[in-house]
PDB file with SEQRES, HELIX, SHEET and CRYST1 records, atoms N, CA, C and O in Angstrom:
SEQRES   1 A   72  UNK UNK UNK UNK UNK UNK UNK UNK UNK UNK UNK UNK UNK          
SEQRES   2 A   72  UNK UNK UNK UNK UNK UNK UNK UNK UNK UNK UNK UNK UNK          
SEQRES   3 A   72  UNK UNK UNK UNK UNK UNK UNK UNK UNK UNK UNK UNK UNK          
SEQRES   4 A   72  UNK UNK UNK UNK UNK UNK UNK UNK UNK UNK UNK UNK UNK          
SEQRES   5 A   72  UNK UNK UNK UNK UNK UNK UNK UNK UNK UNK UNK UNK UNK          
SEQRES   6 A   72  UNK UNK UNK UNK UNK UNK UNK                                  
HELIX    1 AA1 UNK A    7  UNK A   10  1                                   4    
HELIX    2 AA2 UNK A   36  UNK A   42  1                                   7    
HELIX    3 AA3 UNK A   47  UNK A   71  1                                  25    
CRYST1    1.000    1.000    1.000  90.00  90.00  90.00 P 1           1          
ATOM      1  N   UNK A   1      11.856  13.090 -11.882  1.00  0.00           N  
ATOM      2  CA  UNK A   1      11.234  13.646 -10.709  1.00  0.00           C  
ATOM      3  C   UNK A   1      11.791  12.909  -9.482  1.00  0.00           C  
ATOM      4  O   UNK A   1      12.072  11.715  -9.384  1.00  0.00           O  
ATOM      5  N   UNK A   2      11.878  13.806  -8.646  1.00  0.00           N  
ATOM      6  CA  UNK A   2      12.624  13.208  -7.683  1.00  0.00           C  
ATOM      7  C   UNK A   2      11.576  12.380  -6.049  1.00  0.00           C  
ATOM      8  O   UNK A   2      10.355  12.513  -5.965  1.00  0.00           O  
ATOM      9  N   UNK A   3      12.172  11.833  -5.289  1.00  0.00           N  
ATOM     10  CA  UNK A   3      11.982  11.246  -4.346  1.00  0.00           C  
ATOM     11  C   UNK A   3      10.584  12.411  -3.580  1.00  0.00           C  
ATOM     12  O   UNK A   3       9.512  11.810  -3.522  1.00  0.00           O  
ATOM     13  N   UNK A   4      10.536  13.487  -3.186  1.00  0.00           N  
ATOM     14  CA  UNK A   4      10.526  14.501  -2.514  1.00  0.00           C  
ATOM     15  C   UNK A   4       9.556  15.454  -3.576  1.00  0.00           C  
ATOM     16  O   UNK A   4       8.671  16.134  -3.058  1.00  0.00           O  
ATOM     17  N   UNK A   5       9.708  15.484  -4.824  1.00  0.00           N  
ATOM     18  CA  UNK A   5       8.865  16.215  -5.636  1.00  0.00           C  
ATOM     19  C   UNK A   5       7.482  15.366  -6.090  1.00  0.00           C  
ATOM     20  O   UNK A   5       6.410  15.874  -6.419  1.00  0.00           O  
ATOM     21  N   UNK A   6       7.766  14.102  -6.025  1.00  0.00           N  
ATOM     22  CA  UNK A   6       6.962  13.358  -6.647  1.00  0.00           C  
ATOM     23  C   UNK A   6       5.353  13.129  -5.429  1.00  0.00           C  
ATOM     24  O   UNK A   6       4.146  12.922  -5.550  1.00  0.00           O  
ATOM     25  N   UNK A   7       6.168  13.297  -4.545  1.00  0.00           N  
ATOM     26  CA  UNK A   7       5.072  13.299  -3.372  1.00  0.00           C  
ATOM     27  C   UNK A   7       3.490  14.107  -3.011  1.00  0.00           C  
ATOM     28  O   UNK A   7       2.505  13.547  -2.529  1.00  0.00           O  
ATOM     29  N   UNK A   8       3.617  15.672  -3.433  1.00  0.00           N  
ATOM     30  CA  UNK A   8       2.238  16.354  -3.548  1.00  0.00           C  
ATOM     31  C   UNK A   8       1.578  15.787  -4.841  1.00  0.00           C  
ATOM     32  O   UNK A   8       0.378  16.044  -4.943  1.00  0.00           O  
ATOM     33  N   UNK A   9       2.121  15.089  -5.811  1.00  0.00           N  
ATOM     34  CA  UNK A   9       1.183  14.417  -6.912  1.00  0.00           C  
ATOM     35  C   UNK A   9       0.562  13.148  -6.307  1.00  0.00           C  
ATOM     36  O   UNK A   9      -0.637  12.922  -6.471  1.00  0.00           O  
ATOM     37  N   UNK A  10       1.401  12.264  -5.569  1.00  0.00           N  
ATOM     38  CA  UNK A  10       0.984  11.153  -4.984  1.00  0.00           C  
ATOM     39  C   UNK A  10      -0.103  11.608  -4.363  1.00  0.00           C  
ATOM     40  O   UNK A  10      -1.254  11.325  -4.696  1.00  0.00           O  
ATOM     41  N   UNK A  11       0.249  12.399  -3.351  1.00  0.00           N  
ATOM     42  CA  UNK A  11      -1.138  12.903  -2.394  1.00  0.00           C  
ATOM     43  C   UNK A  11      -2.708  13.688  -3.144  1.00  0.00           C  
ATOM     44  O   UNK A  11      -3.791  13.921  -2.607  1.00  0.00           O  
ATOM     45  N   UNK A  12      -2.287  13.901  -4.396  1.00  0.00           N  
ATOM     46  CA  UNK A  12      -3.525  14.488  -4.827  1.00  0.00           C  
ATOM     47  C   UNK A  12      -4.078  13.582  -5.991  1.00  0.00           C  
ATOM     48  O   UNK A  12      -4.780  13.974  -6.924  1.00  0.00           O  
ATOM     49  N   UNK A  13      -3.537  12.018  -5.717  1.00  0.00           N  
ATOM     50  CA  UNK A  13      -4.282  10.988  -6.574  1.00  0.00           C  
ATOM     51  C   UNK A  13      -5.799  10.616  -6.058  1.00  0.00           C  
ATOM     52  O   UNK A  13      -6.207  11.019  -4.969  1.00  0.00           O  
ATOM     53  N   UNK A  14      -6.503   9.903  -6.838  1.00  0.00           N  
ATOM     54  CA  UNK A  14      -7.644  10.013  -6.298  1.00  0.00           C  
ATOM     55  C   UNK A  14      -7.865   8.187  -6.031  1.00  0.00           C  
ATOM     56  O   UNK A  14      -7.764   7.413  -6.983  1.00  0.00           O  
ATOM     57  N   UNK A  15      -8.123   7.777  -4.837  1.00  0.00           N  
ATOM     58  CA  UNK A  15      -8.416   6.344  -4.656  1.00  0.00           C  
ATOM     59  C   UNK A  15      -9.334   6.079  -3.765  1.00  0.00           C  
ATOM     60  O   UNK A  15      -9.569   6.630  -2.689  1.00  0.00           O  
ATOM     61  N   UNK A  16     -10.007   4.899  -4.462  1.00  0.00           N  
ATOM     62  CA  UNK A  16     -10.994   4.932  -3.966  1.00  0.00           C  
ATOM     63  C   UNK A  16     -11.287   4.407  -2.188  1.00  0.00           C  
ATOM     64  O   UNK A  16     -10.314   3.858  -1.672  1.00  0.00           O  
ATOM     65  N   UNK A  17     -12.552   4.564  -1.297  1.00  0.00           N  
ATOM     66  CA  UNK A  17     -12.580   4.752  -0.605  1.00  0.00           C  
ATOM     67  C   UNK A  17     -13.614   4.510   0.285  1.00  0.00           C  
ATOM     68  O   UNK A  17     -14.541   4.631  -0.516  1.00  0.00           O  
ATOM     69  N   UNK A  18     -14.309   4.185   1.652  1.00  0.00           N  
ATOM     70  CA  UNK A  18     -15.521   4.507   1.923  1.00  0.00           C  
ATOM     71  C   UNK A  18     -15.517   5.984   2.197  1.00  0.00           C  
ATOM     72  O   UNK A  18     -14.630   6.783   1.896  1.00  0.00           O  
ATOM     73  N   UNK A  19     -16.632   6.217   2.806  1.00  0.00           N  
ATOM     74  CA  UNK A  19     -16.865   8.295   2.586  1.00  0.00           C  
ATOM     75  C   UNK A  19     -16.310   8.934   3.997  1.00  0.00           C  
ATOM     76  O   UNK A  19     -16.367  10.156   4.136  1.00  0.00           O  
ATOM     77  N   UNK A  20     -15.773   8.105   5.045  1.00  0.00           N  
ATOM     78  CA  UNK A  20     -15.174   8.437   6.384  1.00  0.00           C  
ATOM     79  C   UNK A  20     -13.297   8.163   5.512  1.00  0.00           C  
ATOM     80  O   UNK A  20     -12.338   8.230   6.280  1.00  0.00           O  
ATOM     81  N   UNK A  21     -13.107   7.971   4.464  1.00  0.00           N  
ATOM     82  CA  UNK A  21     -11.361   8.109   4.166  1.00  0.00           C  
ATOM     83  C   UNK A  21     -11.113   6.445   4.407  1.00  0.00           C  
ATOM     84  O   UNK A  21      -9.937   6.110   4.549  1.00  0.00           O  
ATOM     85  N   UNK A  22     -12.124   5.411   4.459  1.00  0.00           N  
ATOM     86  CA  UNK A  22     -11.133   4.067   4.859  1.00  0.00           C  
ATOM     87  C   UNK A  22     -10.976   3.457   3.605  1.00  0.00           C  
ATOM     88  O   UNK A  22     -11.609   3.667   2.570  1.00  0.00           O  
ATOM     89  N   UNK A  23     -10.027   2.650   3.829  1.00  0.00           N  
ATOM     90  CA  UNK A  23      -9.389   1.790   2.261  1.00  0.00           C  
ATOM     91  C   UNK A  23     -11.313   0.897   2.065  1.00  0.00           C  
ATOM     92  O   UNK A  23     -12.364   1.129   2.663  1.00  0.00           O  
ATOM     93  N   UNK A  24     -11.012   0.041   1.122  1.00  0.00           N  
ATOM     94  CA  UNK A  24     -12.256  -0.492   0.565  1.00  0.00           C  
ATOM     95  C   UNK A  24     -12.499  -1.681   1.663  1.00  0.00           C  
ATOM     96  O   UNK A  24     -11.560  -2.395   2.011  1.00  0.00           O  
ATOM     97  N   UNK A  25     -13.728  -1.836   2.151  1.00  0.00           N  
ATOM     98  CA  UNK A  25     -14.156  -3.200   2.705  1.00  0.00           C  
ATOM     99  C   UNK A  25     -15.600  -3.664   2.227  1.00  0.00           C  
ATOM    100  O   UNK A  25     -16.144  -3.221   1.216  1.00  0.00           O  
ATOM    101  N   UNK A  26     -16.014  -4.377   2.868  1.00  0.00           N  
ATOM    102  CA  UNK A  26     -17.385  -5.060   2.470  1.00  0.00           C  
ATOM    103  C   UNK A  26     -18.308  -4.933   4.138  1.00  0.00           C  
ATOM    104  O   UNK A  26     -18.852  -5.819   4.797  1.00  0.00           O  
ATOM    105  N   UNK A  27     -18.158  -3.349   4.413  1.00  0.00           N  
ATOM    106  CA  UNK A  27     -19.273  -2.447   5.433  1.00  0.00           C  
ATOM    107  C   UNK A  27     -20.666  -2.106   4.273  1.00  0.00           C  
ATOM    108  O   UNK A  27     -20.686  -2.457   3.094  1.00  0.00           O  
ATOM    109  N   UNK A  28     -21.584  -1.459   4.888  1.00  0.00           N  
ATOM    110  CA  UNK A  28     -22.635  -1.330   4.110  1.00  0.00           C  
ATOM    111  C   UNK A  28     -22.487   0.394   4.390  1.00  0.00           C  
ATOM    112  O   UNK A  28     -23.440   1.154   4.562  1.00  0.00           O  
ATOM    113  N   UNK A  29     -21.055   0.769   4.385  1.00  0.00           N  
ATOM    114  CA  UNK A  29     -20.793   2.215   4.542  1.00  0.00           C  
ATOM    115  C   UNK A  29     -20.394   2.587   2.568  1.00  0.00           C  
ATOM    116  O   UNK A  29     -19.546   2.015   1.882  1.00  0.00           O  
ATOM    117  N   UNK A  30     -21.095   3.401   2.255  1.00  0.00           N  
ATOM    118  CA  UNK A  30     -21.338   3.878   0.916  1.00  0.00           C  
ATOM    119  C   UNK A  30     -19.783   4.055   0.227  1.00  0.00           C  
ATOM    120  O   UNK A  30     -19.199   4.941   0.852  1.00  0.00           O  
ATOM    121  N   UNK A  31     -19.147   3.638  -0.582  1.00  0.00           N  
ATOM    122  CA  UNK A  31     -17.845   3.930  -1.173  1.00  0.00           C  
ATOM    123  C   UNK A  31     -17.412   5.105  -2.389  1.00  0.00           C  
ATOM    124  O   UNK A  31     -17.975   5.043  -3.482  1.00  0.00           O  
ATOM    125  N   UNK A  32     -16.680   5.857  -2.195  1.00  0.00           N  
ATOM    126  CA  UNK A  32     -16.795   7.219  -3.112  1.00  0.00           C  
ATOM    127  C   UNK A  32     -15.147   6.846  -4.011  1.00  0.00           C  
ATOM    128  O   UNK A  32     -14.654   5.741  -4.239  1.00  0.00           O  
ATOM    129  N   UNK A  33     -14.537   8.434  -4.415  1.00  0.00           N  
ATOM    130  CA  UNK A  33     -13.147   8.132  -4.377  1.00  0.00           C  
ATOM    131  C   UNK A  33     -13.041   9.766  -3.874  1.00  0.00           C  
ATOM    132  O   UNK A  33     -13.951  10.594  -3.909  1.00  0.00           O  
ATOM    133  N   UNK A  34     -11.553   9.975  -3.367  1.00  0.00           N  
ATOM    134  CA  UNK A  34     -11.207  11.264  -3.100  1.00  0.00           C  
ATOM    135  C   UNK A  34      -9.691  11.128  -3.200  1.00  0.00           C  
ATOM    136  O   UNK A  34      -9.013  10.114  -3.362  1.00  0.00           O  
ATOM    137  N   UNK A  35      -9.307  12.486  -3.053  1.00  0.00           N  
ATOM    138  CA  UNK A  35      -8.092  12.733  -3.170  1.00  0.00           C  
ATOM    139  C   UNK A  35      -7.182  11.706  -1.925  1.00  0.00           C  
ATOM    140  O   UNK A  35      -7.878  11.283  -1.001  1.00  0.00           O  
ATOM    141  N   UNK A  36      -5.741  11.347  -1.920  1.00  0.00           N  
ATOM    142  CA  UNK A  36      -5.293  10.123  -1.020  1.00  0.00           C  
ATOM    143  C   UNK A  36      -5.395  11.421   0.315  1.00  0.00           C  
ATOM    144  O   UNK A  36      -5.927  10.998   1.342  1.00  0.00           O  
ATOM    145  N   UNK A  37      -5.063  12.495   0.345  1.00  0.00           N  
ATOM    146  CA  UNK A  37      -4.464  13.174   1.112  1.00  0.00           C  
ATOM    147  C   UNK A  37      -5.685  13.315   1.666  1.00  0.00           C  
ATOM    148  O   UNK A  37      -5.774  12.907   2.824  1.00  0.00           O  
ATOM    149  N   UNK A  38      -7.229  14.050   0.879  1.00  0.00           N  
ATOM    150  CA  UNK A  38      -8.442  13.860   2.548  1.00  0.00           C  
ATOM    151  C   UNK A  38      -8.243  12.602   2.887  1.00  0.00           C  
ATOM    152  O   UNK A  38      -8.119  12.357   4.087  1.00  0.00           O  
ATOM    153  N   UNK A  39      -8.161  11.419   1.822  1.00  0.00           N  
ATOM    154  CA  UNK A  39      -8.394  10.133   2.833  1.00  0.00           C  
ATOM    155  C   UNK A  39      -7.617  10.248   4.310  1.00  0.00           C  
ATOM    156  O   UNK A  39      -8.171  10.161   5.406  1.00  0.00           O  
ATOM    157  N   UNK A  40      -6.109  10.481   4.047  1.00  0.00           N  
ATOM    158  CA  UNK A  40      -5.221  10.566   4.754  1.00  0.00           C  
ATOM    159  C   UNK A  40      -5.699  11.488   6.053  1.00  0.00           C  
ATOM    160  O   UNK A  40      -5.164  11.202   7.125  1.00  0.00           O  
ATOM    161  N   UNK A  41      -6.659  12.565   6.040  1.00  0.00           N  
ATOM    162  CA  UNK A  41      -7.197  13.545   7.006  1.00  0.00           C  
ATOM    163  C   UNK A  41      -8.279  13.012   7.699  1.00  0.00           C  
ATOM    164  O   UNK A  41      -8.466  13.046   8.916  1.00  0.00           O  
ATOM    165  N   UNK A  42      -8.990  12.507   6.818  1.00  0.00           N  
ATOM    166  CA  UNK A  42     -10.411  11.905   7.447  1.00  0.00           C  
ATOM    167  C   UNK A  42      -9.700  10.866   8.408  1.00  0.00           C  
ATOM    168  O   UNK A  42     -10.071  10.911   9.581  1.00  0.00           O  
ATOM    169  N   UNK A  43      -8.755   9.963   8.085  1.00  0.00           N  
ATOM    170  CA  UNK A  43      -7.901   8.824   8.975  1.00  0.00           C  
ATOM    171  C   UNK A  43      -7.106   9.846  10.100  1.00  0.00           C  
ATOM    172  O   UNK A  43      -6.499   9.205  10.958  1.00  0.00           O  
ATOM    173  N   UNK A  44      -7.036  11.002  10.201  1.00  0.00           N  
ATOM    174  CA  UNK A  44      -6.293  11.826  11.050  1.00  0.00           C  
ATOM    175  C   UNK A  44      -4.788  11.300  11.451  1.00  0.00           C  
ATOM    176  O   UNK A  44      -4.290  11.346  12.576  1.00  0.00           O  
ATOM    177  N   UNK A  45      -4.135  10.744  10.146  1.00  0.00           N  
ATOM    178  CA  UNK A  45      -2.614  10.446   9.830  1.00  0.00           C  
ATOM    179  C   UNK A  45      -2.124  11.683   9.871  1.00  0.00           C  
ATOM    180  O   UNK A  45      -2.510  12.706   9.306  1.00  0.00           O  
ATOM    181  N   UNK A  46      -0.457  11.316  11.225  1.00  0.00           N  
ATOM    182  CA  UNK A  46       0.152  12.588  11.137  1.00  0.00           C  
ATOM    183  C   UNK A  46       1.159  12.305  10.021  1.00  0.00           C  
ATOM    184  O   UNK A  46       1.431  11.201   9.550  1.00  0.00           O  
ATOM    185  N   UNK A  47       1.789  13.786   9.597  1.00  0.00           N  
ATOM    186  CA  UNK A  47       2.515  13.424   8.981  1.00  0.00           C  
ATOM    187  C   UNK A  47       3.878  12.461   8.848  1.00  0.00           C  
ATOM    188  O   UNK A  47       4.697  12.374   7.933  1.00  0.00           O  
ATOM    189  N   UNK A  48       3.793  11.841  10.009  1.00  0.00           N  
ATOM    190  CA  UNK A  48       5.302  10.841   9.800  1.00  0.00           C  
ATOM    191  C   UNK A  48       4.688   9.614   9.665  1.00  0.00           C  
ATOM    192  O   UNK A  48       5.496   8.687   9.599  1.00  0.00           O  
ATOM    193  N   UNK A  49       3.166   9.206   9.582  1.00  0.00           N  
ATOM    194  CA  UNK A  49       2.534   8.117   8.968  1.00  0.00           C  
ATOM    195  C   UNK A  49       2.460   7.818   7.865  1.00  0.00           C  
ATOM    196  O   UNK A  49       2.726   6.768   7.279  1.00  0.00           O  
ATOM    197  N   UNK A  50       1.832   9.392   7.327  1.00  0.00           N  
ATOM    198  CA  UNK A  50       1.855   9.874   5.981  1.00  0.00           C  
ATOM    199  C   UNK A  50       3.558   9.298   5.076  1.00  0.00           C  
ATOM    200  O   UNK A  50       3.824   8.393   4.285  1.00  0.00           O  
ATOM    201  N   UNK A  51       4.195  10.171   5.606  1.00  0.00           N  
ATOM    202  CA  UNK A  51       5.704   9.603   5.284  1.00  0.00           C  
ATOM    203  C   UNK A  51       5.961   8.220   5.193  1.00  0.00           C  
ATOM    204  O   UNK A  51       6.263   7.574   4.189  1.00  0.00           O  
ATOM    205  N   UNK A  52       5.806   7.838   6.354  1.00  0.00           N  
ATOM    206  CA  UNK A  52       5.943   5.718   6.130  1.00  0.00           C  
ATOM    207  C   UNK A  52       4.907   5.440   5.296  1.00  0.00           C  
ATOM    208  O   UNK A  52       5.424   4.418   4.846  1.00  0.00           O  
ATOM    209  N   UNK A  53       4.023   5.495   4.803  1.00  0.00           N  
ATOM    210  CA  UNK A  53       2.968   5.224   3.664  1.00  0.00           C  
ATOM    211  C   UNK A  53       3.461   5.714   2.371  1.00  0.00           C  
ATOM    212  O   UNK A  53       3.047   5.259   1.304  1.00  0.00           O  
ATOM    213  N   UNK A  54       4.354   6.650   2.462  1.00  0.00           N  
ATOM    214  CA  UNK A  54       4.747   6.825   1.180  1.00  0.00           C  
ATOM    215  C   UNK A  54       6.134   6.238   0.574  1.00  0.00           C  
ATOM    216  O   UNK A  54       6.499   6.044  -0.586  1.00  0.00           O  
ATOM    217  N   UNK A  55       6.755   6.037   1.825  1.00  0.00           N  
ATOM    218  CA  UNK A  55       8.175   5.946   1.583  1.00  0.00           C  
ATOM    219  C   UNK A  55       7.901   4.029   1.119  1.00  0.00           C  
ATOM    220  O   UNK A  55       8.666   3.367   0.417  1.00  0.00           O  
ATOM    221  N   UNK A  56       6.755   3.591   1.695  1.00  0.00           N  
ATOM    222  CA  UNK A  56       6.749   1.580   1.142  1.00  0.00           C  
ATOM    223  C   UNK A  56       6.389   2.138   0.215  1.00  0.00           C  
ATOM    224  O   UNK A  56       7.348   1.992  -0.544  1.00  0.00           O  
ATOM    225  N   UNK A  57       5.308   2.982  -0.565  1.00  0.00           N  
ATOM    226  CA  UNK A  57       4.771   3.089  -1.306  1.00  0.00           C  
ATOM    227  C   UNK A  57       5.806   3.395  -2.700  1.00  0.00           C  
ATOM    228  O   UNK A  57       5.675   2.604  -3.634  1.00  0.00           O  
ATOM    229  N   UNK A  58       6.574   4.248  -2.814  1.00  0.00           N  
ATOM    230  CA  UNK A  58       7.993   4.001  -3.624  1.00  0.00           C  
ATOM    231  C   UNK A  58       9.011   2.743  -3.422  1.00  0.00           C  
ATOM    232  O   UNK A  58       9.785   2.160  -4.181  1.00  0.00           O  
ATOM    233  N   UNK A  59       8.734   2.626  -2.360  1.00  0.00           N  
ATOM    234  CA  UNK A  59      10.049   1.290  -2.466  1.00  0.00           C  
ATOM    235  C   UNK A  59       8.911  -0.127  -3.194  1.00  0.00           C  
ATOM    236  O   UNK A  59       9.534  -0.910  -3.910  1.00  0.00           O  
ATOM    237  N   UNK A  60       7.994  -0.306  -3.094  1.00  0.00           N  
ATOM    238  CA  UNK A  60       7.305  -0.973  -4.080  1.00  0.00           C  
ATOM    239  C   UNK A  60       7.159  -0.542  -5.100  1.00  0.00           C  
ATOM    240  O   UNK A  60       7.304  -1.429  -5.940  1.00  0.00           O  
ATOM    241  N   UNK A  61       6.901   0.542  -5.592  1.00  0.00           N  
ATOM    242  CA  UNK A  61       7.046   0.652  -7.308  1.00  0.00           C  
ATOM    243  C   UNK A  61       8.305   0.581  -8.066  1.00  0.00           C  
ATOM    244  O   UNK A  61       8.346   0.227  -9.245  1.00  0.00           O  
ATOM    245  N   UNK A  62       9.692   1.042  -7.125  1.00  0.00           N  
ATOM    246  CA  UNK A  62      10.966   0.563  -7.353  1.00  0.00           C  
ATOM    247  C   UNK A  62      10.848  -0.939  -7.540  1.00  0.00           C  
ATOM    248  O   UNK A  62      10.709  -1.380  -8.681  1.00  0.00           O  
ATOM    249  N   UNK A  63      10.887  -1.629  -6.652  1.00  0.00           N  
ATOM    250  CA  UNK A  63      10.972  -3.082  -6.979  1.00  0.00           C  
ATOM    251  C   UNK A  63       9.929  -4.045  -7.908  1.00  0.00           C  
ATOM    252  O   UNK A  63      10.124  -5.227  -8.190  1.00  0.00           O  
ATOM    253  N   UNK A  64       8.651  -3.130  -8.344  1.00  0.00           N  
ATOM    254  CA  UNK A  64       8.194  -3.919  -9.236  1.00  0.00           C  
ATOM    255  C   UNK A  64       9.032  -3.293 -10.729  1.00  0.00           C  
ATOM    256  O   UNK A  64       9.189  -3.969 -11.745  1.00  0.00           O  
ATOM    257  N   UNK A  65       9.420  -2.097 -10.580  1.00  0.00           N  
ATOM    258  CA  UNK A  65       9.726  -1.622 -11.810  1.00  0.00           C  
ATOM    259  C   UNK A  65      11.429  -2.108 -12.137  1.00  0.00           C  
ATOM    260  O   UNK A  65      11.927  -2.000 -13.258  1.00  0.00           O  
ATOM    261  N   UNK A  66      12.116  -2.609 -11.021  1.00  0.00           N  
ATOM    262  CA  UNK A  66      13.494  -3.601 -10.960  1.00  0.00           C  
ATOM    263  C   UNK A  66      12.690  -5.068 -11.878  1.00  0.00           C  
ATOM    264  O   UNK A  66      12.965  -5.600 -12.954  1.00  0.00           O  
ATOM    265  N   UNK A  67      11.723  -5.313 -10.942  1.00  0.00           N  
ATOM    266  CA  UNK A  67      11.354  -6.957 -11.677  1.00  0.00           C  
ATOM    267  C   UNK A  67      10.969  -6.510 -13.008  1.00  0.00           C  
ATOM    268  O   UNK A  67      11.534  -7.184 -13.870  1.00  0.00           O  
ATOM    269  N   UNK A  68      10.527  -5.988 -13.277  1.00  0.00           N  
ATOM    270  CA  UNK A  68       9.975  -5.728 -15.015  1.00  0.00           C  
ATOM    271  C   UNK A  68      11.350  -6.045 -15.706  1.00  0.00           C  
ATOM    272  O   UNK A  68      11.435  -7.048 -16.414  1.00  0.00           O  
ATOM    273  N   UNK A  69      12.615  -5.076 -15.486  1.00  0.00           N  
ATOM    274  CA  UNK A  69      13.264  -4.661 -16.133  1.00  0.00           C  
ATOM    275  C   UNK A  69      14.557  -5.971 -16.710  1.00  0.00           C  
ATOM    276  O   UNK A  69      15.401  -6.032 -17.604  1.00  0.00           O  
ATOM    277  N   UNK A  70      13.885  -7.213 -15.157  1.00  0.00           N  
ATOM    278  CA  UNK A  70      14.941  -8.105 -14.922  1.00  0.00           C  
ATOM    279  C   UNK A  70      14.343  -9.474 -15.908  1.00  0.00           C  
ATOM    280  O   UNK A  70      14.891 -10.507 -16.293  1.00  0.00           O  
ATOM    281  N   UNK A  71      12.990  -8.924 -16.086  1.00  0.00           N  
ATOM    282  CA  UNK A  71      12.041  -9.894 -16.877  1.00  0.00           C  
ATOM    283  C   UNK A  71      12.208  -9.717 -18.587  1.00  0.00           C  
ATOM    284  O   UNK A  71      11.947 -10.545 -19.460  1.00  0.00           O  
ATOM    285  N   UNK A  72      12.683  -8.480 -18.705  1.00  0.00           N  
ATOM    286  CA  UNK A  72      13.196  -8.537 -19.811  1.00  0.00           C  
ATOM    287  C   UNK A  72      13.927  -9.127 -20.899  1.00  0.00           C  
ATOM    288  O   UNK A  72      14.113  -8.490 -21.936  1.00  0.00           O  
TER     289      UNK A  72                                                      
END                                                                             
């Protein structure tokens, strides 16, 4: 799967969340999980945020999946 295909799966993972789309903190705002992409809406990320969030987001699973391979 490529660079570009792999992306509407990324966006329809589900992580968890408070219920306004923010990453996890220690607010006394109630924590759910939803799809990344409402999170991504509720945060009103345009899409070239969206893009830089995804594009570290592969270049870190590349390089942990380089270190695995080098640990071998």
């Amino acid at each position: 799967m490529t660079y570009g295909e792999y992306k509407p799966t990324w966006l329809k993972q589900k992580i968890s969340v408070d219920i306004y789309g923010r990453e996890f903190n220690l607010s006394d705002v109630p924590m759910t999980t939803m799809a990344r992409e409402d999170a991504f809406e509720k945060r009103r990320y345009t899409k070239d945020v969206i893009d830089d969030i995804y594009e570290k987001w592969i270049l870190e699973q590349y390089a942990y999946m380089h270190e695995q391979e080098e640990s071998k």
